[in-house]
C-alpha positions in Angstrom: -9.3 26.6 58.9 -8.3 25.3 56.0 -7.6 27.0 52.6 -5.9 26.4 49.1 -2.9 27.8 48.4 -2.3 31.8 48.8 -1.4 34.6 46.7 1.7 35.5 46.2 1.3 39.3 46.4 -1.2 39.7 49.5 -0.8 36.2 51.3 -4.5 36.3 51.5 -6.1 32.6 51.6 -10.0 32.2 52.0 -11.8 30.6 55.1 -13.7 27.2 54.1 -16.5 28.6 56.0 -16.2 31.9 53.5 -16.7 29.5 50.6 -19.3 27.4 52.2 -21.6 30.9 52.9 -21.0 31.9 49.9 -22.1 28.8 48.4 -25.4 28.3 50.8 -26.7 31.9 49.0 -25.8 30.9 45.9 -27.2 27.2 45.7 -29.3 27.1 48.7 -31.0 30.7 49.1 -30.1 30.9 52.8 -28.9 34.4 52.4 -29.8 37.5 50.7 -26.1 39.1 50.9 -22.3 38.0 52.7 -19.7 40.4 53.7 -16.7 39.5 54.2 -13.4 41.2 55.6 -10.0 40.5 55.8 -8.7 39.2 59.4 -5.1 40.4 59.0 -3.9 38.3 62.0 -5.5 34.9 60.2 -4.3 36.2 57.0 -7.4 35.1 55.3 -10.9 36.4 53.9 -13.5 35.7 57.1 -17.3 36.4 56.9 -18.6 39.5 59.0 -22.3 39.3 58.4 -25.0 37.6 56.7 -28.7 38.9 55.6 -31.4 36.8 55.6 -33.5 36.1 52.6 -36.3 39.1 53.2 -33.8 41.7 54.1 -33.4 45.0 51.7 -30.7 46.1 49.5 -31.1 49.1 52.0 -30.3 47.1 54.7 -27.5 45.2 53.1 -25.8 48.8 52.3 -26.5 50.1 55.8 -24.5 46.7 57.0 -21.1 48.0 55.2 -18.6 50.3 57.0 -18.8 54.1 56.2 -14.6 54.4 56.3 -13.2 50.9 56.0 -13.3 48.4 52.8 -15.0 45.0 52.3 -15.7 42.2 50.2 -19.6 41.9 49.4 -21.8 39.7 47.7 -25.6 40.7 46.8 -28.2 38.3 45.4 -30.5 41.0 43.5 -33.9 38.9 42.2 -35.8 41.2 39.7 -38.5 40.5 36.9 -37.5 41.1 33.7 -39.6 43.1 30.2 -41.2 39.4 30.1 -42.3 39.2 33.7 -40.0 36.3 34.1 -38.2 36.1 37.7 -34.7 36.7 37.7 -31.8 36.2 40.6 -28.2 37.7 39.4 -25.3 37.5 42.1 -23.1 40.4 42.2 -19.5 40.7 43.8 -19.3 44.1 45.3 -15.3 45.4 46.1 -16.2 48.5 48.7 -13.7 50.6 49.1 -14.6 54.1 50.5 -12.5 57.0 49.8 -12.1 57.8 53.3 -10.9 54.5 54.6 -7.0 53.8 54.8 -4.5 53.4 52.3 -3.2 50.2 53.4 -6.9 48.7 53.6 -7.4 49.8 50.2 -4.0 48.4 49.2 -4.7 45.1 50.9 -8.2 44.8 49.9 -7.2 45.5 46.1 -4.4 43.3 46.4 -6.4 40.1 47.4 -9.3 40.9 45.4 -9.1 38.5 42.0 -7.8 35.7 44.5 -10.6 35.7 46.6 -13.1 36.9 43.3 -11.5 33.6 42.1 -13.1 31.4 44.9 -17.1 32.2 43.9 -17.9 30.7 41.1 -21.2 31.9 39.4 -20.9 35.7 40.1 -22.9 37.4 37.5 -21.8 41.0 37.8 -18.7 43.0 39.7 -18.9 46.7 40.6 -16.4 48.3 42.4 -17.5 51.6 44.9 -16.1 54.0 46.4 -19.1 55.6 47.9 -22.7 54.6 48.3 -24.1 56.1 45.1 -21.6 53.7 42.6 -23.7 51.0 43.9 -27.1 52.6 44.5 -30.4 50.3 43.7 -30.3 51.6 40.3 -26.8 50.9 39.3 -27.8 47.2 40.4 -31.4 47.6 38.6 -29.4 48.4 35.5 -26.6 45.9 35.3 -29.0 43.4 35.8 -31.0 43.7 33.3 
């Protein structure tokens, strides 16, 4: 796996095939959300899971862990006042209050790096639990 250069305070590089995801929901509509984690032994941002395009935000919440952090992207399509259809990407930094302090450490650490790599992310919310990133909070940052 290759990746560019790494940052200095974490050591944290980004998988190609992070990137490439990332860029298939983006460009290509492949997915509806990525989530990504940190592989400590690769030292490097790895995807986890993918939705598919007709999953739920529901479902994309239900996919992260209850007590350990993660790197998220959501692509939220709405209709706007003038019935237009809308897709905003948002970059999601979970962080639970219950998971570990060195996951939170490393996680917050690595984050503008890797925030860095995905160009065209409309909006960034960071959670600690599920209701700072509830359907609404995404309804209303969107529009």
């Amino acid at each position: 796996m290759a990746f560019r250069g790494t940052n200095s305070s974490s050591g944290m590089g980004v998988a190609e095939h992070s990137k490439s995801t990332y860029l298939e929901l983006q460009r290509k509509k492949v997915h509806r959300y990525v989530i990504f984690k940190i592989d400590e032994k690769k030292k490097e941002v790895v995807v986890e899971k993918t939705g598919g395009p007709a999953e739920s935000y529901d479902d994309f919440t239900a996919s992260l862990p209850e007590n350990d952090c993660r790197y998220a992207v959501y692509d939220f399509d709405f209709v706007t006042a003038e019935n237009c259809q809308k897709s905003k990407i948002f970059f999601i930094a979970w962080s639970p209050s219950v998971s570990r302090i060195r996951a939170k450490m490393l996680y917050a650490t690595s984050k503008e790096r890797f925030r860095r790599e995905l160009e065209g992310i409309h909006y960034e919310i960071q959670a600690t639990d599920p209701t700072e990133m509830d359907i609404d909070v995404i309804r209303e940052r969107a529009n």
